[in-house]
C-alpha positions in Angstrom: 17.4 -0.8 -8.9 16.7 0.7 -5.6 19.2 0.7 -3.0 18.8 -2.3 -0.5 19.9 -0.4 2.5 17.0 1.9 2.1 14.4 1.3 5.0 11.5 2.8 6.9 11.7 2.7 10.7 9.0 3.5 13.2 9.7 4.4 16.6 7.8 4.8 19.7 4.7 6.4 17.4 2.0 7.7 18.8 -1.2 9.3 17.9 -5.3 10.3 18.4 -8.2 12.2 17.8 -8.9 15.1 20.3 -9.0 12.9 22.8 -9.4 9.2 22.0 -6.1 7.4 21.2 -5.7 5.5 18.2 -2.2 4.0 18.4 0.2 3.9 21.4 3.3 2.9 21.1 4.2 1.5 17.6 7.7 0.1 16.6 8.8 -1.5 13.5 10.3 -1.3 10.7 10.5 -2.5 6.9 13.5 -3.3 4.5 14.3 -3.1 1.5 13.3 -6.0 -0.4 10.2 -7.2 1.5 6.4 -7.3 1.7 5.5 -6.0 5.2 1.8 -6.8 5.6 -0.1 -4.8 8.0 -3.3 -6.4 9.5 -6.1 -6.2 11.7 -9.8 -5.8 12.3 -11.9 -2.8 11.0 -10.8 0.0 13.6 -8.0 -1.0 14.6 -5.4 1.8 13.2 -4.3 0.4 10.2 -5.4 3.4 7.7 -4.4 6.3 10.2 -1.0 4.3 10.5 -0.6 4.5 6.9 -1.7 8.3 6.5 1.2 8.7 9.1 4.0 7.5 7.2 3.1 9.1 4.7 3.1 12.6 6.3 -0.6 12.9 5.9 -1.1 13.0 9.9 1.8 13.9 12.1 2.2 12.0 15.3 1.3 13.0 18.8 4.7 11.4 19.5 7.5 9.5 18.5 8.9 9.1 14.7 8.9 8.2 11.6 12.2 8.0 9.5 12.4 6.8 5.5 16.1 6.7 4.6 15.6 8.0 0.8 15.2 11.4 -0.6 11.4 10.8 -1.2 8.1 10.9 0.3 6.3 7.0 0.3 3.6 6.9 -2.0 0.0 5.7 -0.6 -3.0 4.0 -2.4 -6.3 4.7 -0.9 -8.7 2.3 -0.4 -11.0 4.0 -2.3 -8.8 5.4 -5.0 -11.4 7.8 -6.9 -9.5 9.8 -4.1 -6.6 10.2 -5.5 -7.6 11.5 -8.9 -7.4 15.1 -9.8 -8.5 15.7 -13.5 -11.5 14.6 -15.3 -9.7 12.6 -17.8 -7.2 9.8 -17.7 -5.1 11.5 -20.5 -5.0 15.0 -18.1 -3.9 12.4 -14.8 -1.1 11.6 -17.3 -0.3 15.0 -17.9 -0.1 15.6 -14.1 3.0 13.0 -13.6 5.3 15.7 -15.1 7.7 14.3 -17.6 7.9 11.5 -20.4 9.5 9.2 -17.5 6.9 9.5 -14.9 4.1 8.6 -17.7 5.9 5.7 -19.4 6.4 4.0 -15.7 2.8 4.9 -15.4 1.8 3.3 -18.8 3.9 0.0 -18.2 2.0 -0.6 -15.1 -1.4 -0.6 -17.0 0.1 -2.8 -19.6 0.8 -5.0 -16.6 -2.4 -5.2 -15.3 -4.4 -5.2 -19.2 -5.6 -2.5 -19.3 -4.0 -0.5 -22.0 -3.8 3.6 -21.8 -5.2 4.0 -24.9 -8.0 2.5 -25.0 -8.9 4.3 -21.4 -7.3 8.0 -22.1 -10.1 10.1 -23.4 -12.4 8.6 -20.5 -12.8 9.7 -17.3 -10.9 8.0 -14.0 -14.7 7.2 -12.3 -16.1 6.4 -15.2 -13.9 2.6 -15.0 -15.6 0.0 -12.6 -14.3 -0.1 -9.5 -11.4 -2.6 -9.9 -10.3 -0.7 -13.1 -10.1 2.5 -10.7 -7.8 0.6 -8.2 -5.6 -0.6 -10.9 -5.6 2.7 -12.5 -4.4 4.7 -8.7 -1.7 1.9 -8.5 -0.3 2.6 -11.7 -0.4 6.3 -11.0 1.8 5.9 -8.0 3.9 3.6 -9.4 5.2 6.8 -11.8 6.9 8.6 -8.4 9.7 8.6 -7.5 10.0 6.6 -4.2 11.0 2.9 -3.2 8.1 2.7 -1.1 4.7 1.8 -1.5 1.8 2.2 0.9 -1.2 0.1 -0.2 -4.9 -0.2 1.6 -6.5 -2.8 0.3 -5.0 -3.3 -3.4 -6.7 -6.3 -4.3 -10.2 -5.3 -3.1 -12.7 -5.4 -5.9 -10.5 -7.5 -8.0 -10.8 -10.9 -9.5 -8.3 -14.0 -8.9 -6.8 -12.8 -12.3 -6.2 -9.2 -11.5 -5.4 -10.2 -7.6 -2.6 -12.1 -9.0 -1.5 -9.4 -11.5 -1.4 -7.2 -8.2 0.6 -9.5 -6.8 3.1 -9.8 -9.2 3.7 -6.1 -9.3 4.1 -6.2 -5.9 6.8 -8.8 -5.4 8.4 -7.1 -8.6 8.7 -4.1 -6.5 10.4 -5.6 -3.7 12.5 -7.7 -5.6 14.1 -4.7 -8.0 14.7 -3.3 -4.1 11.5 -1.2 -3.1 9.5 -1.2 0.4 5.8 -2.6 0.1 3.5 -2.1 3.2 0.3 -3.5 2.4 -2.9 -3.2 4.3 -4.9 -6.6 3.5 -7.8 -9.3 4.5 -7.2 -10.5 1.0 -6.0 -14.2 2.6 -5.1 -15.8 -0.9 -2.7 -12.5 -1.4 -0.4 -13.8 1.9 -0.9 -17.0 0.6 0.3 -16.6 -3.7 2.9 -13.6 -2.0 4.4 -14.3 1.3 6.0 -11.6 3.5 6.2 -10.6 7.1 2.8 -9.6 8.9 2.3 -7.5 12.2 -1.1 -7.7 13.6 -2.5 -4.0 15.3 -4.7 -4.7 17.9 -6.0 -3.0 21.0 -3.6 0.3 19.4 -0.7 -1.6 19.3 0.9 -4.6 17.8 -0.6 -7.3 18.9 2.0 -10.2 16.9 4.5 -9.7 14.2 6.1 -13.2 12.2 5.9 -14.7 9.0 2.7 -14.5 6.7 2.7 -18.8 6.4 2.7 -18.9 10.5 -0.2 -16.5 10.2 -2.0 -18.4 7.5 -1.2 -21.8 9.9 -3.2 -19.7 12.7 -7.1 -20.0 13.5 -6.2 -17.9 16.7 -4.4 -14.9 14.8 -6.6 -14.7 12.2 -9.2 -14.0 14.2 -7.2 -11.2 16.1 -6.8 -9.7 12.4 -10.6 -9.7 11.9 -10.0 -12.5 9.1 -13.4 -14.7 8.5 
């Protein structure tokens, strides 16, 4: 079990391209033991804030602190990104140690997809949900209690949505950090959590995910339809 003091604080962050600013002034933090949803219309910072924290981009100004001895692990949106070989069996290889690739194969056992039927195959050779499922288990083999995820459940049916969402309160629960970039409404709904909205650069309202479901008015400020 993680340690429950573990937490990821933001402060005062910062941060643009040349000269257009992306986000101004960002402040919060996530626990141990909680689903921090990050929303917001297409634009609005939500990505670059997650390539921040995890020390893909480094801030114009302020900072980032993540009281463990790791780096958090991110999740693309479009996961093909992540892979490096050009089989699943040589992704394996890459975790580094029995450990790392048994985590790895629980996950897919989790979400049905069984590593041996899919190891001689290459990573974009799955369909798209099968690649999603595939990056999360591969991050789920490192060594760090927090997750970064952009759009998990995109691609995914109400079965494997759910099985994503399982493994995601299963995280928290056993201790870990989950930040989760979303539009996926039925996800807040089956898995509540806390939600900050980014809007205009900044945080435009932070509260519970069942206020945010009960809102017309903020779910249109996070670009939900």
């Amino acid at each position: 079990m993680t340690d429950l003091r573990v937490e990821l604080r933001i402060n005062g962050l910062c941060f643009g391209y040349g000269d257009t600013p992306i986000l101004e002034e960002i402040s919060f933090s996530c626990h141990a033991g909680e689903v921090h949803y990050l929303l917001g219309a297409s634009g609005a910072g939500k990505t670059t804030l997650a390539l921040l924290i995890a020390g893909v981009l480094s801030p114009s100004s302020g900072s980032i602190s993540f009281t463990h001895d790791s780096v958090p692990r991110l999740v693309l949106q479009f996961p093909e990104q992540l892979f490096l070989a050009d089989t699943i069996d040589a992704e394996w290889r890459l975790l580094g140690g029995a450990a790392a690739q048994s985590i790895a194969t629980k996950t897919l056992q989790h979400f049905c997809l069984p590593f041996d039927g899919i190891r001689d195959r290459s990573p974009r050779s799955l369909s798209f949900g099968q690649r999603r499922l595939l990056a999360l288990a591969l991050q789920s083999a490192h060594d760090s209690p927090c997750l970064l995820l952009d759009e998990p459940t995109l691609g995914l049916d109400e079965e494997n949505m759910s099985k994503v969402g399982e493994w995601i309160q299963q995280h928290v629960d056993s201790g870990g950090i989950c930040l989760v970039i979303t539009h996926d409404a039925e996800l807040l709904r089956a898995f509540p959590g806390t939600v900050s909205i980014l809007k205009d650069r900044t945080f435009h309202w932070k509260g519970a995910s069942r206020e945010f479901l009960g809102s017309p008015k903020l779910q249109h400020a996070a670009g939900f339809r």
